[in-house]
C-alpha positions as CSV (number, residue, x, y, z in Angstrom):
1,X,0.0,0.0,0.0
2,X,2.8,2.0,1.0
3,X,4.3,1.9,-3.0
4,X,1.1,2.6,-4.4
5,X,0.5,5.5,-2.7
6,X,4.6,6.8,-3.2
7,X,4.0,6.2,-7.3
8,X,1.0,8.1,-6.8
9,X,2.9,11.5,-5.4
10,X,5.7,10.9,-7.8
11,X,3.3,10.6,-10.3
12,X,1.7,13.8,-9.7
13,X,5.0,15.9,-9.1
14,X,5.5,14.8,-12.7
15,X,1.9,16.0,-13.6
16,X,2.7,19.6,-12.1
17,X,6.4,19.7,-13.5
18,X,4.3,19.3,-17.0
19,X,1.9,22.1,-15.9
20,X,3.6,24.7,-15.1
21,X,6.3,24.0,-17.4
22,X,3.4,24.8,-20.0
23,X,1.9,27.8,-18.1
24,X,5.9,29.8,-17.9
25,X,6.2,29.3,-21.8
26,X,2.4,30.3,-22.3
27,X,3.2,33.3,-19.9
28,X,6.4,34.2,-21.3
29,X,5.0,33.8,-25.0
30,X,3.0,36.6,-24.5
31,X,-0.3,34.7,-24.2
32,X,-3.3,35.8,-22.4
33,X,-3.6,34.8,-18.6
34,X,-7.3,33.1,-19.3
35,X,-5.2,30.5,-22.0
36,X,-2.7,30.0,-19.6
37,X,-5.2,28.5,-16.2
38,X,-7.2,26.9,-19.3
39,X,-4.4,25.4,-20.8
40,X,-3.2,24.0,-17.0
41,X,-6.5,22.7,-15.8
42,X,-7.1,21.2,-19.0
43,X,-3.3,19.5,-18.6
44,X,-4.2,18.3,-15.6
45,X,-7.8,16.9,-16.3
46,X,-6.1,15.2,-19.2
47,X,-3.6,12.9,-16.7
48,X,-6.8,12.3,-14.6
49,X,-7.1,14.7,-11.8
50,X,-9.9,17.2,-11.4
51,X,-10.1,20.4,-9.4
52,X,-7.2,21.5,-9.8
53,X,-6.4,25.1,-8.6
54,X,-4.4,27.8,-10.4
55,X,-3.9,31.5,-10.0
56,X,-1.8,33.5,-12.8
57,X,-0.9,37.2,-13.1
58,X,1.4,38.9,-15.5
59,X,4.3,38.0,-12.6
60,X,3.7,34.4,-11.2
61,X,2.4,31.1,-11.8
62,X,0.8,29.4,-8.7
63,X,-0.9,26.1,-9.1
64,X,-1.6,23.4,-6.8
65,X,-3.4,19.8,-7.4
66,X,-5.0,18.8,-4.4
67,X,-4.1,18.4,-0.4
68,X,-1.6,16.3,-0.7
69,X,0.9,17.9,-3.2
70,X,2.8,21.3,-2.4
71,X,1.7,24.6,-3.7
72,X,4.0,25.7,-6.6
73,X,5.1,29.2,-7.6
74,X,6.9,30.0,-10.7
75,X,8.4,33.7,-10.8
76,X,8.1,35.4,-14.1
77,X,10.3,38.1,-15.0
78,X,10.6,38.5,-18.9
79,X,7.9,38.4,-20.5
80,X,8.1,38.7,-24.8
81,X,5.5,38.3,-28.1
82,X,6.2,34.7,-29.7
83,X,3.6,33.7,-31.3
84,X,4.8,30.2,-32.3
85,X,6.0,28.9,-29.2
86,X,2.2,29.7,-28.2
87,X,1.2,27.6,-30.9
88,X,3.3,24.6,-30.2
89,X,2.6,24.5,-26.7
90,X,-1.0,24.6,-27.6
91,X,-0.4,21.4,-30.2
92,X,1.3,19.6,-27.4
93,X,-1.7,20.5,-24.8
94,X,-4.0,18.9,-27.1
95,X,-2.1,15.8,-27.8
96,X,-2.0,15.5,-24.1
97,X,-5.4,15.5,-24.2
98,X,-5.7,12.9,-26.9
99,X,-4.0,10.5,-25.1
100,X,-1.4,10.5,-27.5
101,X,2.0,11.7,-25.0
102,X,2.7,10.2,-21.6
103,X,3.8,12.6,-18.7
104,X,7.6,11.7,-19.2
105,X,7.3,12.3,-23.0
106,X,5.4,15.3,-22.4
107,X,7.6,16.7,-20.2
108,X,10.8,16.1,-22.2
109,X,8.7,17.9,-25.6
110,X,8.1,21.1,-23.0
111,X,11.3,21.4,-21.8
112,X,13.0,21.3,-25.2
113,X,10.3,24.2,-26.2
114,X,11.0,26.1,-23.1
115,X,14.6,25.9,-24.1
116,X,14.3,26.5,-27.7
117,X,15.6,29.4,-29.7
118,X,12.4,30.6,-32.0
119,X,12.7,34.2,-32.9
120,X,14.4,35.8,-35.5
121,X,17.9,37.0,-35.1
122,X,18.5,40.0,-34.3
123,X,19.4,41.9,-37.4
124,X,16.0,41.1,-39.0
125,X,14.4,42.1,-36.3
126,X,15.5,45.7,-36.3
127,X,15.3,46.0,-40.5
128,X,11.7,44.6,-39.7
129,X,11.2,47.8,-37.3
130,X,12.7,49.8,-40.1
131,X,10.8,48.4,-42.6
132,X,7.6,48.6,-41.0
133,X,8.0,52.3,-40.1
134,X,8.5,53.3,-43.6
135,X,5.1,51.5,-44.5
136,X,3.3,53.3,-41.9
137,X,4.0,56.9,-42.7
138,X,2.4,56.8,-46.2
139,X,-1.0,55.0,-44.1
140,X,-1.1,58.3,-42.3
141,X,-0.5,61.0,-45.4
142,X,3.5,61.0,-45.3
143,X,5.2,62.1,-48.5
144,X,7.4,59.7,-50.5
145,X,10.6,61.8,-49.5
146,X,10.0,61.2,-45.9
147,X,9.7,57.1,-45.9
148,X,13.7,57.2,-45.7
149,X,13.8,59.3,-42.7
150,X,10.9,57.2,-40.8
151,X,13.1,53.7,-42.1
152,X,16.2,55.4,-40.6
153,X,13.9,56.4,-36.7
154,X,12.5,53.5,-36.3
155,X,15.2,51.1,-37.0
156,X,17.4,53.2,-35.0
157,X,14.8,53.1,-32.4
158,X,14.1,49.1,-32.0
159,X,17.7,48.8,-31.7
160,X,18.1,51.1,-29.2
161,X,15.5,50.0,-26.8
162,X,17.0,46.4,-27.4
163,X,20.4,48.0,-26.4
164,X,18.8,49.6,-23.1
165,X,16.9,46.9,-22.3
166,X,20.0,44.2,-22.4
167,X,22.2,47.1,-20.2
168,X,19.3,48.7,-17.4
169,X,16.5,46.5,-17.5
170,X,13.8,49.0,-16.9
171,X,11.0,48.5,-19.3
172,X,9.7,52.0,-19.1
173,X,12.5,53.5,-19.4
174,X,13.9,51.7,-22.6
175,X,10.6,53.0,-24.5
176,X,11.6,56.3,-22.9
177,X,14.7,56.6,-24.4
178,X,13.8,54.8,-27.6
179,X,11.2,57.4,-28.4
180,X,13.8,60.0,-27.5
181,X,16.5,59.0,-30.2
182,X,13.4,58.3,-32.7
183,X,12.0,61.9,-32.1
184,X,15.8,63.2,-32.0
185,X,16.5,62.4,-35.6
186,X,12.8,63.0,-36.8
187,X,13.6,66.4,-36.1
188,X,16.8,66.0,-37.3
189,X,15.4,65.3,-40.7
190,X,13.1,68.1,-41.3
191,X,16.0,70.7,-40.1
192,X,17.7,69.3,-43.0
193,X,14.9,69.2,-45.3
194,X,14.7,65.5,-45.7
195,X,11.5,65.5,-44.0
196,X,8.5,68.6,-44.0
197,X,5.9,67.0,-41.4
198,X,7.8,65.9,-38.3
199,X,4.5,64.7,-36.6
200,X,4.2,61.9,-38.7
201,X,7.7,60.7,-39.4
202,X,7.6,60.5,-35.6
203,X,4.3,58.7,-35.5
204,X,4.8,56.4,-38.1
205,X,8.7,55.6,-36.4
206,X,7.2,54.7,-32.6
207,X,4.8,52.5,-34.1
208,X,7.1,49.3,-33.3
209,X,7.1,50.5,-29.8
210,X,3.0,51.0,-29.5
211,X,2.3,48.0,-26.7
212,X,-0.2,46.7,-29.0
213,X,-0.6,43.0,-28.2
214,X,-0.8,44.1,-24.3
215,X,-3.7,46.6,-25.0
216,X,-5.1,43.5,-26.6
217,X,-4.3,41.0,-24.4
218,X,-5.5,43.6,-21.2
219,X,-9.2,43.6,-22.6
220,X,-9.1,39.9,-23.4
221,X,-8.6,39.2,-19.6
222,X,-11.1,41.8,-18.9
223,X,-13.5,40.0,-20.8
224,X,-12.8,37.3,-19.7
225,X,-12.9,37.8,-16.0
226,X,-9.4,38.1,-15.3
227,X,-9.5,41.3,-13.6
228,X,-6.3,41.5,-12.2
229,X,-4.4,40.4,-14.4
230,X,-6.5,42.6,-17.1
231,X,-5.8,45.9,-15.1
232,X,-2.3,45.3,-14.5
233,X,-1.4,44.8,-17.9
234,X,-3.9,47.8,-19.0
235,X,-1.8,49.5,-16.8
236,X,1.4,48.4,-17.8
237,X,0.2,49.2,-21.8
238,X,-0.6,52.5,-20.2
239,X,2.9,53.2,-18.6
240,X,4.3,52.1,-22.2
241,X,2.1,54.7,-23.9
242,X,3.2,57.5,-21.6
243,X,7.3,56.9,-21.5
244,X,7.0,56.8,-25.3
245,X,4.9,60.2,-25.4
246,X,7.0,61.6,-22.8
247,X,10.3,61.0,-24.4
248,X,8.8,63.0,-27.5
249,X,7.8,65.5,-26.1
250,X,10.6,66.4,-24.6
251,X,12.4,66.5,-27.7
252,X,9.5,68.5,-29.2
253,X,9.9,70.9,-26.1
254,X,13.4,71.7,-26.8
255,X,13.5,71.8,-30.4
């Protein structure tokens, strides 16, 4: 009786290693807090145990099975947008769900993804910002002689909040200063007559910073009843907003 019941608990330590090794990538991902306690309980339900209590915020992962297992906390600090690590941890949930992984071969397919290296390197990354820039300001009215000076901004711009980011470490700020440099050579630009409107060779640059996904993913919690988690992001995408506004106007102000 006494091995049964010691499978059991090693069995369910197994079960929550799987869990919340899905619910950090899910979380770090980018993905919504509702699809992260979905995505766990329905883990869970899948290796036969029901009830299961979670509690996720844009910060932490706590989740617990039952009476008999320790609560678990998982401390998140970076949080990124990758969309296809969300989409293969949602193919392995639902082949845990189908029967078709064990818990050991799950586990070993979530750790491999946690690990994995799926975004683009860097380079293309910041030509991307640059790229995208340039396509905005002709969306909003820019002239065809100002898409170079909004390519330049915000490619200078992505890779200079990457920069800050990697050296500080203070999210607000790096959008601060980011916005700064972007507004800097907008203005840069139209004293040299390579841009006329500097409005919207700066609004068409900061684009790439604009916390768009966390606006989105803020009123997705909201609606779904995920107020915490909704208002602290809505908050945070607020924050965002403001040190990238800030760091324009500044520039603004003492041109």
């Amino acid at each position: 009786m006494e091995e049964i019941q010691d499978f059991t608990i090693i069995d369910e330590n197994k079960i929550i290693d799987v869990v919340m090794t899905a619910g950090r990538i899910l979380l770090e991902s980018g993905a919504e807090t509702y699809r992260v306690e979905d995505t766990m309980a329905r883990i869970a339900t899948s290796y036969g145990l029901e009830n299961t209590h979670s509690f996720v915020t844009s910060t932490a992962i706590i989740f617990s099975l039952n009476d008999r297992t320790n609560t678990r906390l998982i401390r998140i600090d970076e949080r990124t947008t990758d969309l296809e690590k969300i989409s293969l941890t949602n193919q392995i949930s639902r082949k845990i769900a189908n029967n078709e992984l064990s818990i050991d071969e799950a586990k070993s397919e979530l750790i491999h993804l946690h690990h994995a290296a799926l975004q683009f390197p860097f380079w293309l990354k910041v030509l991307a910002a640059a790229i995208a820039s340039a396509c905005f300001l002709p969306m909003f009215g820019g002239k065809q002689a100002e898409v170079i000076p909004s390519f330049i901004a915000g490619g200078t711009g992505y890779l200079t909040m990457s920069f800050v980011h990697n050296t500080i470490r203070i999210k607000f700020f790096t959008e601060f200063i980011s916005s700064l440099i972007i507004a800097t050579i907008a203005t840069i630009s139209v004293n040299f007559f390579i841009g006329v409107n500097l409005s919207l060779i700066t609004i068409a640059s900061v684009m790439p910073l604009v916390p768009g996904v966390l606006i989105t993913n803020a009123i997705r919690d909201l609606m779904a009843g995920q107020l915490l988690a909704g208002i602290s992001k809505g908050v945070e995408a607020a924050l965002t907003a403001f040190a990238i506004g800030a760091g324009v106007a500044i520039v603004l102000l003492l041109s």
